[in-house]
BAVEX-705704 format. One line per field, with one value per residue (C-alpha): x, y, z; residue in three letters. Coordinates in Angstrom, 2 decimals. Last residue first. Layout:
N
u <- [X; ...] $
v <- [Y; ...] $
w <- [Z; ...] $
aa <- [Ala; ...] $
***
This chain:
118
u <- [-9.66; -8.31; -6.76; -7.48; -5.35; -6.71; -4.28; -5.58; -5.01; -3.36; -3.63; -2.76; -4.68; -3.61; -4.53; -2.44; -1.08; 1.30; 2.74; 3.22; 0.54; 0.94; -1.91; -1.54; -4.40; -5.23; -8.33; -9.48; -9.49; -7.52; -10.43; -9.29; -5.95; -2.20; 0.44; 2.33; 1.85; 5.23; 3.71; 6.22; 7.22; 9.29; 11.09; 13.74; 16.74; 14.25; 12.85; 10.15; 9.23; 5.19; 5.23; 2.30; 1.41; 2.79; 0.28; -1.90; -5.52; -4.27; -3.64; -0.01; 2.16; 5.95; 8.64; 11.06; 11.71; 9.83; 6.78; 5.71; 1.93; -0.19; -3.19; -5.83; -9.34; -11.43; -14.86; -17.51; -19.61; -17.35; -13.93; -10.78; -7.70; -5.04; -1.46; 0.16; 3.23; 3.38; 5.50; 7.23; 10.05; 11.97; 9.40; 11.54; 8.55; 6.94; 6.24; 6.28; 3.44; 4.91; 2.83; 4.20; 2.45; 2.77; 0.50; -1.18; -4.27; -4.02; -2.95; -5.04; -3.11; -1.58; 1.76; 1.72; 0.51; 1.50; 1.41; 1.75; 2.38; 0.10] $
v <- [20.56; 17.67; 14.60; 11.55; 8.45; 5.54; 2.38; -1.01; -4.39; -6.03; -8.28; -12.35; -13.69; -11.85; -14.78; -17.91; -19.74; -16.60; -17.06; -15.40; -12.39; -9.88; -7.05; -3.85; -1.85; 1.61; 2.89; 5.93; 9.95; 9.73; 11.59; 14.98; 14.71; 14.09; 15.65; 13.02; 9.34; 7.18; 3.87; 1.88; -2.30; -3.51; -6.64; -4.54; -5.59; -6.77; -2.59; -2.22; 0.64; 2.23; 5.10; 7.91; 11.11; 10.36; 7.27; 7.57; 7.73; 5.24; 3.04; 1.70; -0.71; -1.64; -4.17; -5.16; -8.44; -9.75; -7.71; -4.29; -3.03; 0.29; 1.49; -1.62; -0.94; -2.47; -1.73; 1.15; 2.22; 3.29; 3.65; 1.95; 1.63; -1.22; -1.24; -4.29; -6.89; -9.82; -12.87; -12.74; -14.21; -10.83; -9.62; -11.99; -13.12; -11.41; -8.47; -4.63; -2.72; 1.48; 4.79; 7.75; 11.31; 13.62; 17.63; 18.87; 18.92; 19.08; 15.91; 13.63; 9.92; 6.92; 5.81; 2.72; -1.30; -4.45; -7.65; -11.50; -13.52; -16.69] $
w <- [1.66; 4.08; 3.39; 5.72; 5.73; 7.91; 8.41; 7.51; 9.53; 7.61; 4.98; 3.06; 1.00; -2.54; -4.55; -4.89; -8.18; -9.09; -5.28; -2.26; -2.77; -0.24; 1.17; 2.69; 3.63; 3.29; 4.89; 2.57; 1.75; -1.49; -2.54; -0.33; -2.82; -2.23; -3.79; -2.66; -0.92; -0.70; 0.27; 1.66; 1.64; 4.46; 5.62; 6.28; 4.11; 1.85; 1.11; -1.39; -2.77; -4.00; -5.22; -5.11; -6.94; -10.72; -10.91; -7.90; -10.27; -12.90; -10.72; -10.34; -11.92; -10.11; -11.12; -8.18; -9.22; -5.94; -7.85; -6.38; -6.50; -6.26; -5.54; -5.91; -4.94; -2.03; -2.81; -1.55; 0.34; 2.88; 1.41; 0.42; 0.22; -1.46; -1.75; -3.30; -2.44; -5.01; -5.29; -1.75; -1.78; -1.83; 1.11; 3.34; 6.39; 9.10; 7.12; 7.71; 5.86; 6.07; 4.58; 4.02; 3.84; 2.07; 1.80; -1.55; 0.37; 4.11; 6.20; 8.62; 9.25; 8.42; 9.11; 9.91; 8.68; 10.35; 7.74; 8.96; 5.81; 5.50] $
aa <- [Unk; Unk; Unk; Unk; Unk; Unk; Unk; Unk; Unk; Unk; Unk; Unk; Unk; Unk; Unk; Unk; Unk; Unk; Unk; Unk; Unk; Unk; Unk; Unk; Unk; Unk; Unk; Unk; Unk; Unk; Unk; Unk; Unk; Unk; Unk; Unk; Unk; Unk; Unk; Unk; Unk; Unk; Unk; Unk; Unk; Unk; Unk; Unk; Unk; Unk; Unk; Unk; Unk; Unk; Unk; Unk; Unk; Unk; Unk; Unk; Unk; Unk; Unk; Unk; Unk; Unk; Unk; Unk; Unk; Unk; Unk; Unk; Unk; Unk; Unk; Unk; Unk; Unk; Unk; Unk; Unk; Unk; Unk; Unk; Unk; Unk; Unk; Unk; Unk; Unk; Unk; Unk; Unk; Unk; Unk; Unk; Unk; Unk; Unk; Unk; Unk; Unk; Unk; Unk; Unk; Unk; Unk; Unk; Unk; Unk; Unk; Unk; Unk; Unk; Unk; Unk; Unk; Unk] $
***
């Protein structure tokens, strides 16, 4: 498995940024998939974004044109970019990688908790 340290959560107003940070202990570019996940009490883990080792992004349909996801090899690094951001992006964000197309995404941190105020 792929060690993964989230940062960078934390309480902003509406309409405020934030950026998010999942270092890995391994080359990201081998990685197969990289993904963004949050969620809430009550309710189920829900995919925000993803990256591909190829560098192709998708997005929900709920952060597309708010949030980007980017990958950086150099650093081991994959952000979350968060903008324009909402009081129901309220959630724990977790990062989560996917080594291969024949594995599931078993590998995640810790979670970091974003809060967005009215």
């Amino acid at each position: 498995q792929v060690q993964l340290v989230e940062s960078g959560g934390g309480l902003v107003q509406a309409g405020g940024s934030l950026r998010l940070s999942c270092a890995a202990s391994s080359s990201i570019s081998s990685i197969y998939v990289m993904a963004w996940y949050r969620q809430v009490p009550g309710k189920s883990r829900e995919l925000v974004a993803q990256i591909t080792s190829g560098g192709g992004t998708s997005y929900a349909d709920a952060t597309k044109g708010r949030f980007t996801i980017i990958g950086d090899n150099a650093r081991n690094t994959v952000y979350l970019q968060m903008n324009s951001l909402k009081p129901e992006d309220t959630a724990v964000y977790y990062c989560a990688a996917r080594r291969s197309v024949w594995t599931p995404f078993d590998s995640w941190g810790q979670g970091t908790q974003v809060t967005v105020s009215e």
